[in-house]
N, C-alpha and C positions, 0 to 999 in steps of 0.2 A: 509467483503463483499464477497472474494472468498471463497468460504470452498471447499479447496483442502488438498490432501496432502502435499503441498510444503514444504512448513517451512523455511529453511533462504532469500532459491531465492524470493519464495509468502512474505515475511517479509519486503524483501529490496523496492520490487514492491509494493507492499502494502504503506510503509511509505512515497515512492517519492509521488505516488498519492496524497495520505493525504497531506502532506507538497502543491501540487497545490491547492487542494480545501482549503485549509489555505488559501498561501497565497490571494488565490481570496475573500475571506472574508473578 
């Protein structure tokens, strides 16, 4: 989704996200 440079911070954010729109699924 983000295409940044981040890398582990954009990773960590990334997966909490994901893990919400899971569980809403």
């Amino acid at each position: 989704m983000a295409a940044r440079g981040g890398g582990r911070e954009e990773k960590s954010r990334n997966t909490r996200m994901l893990a919400r729109v899971f569980a809403q699924i």
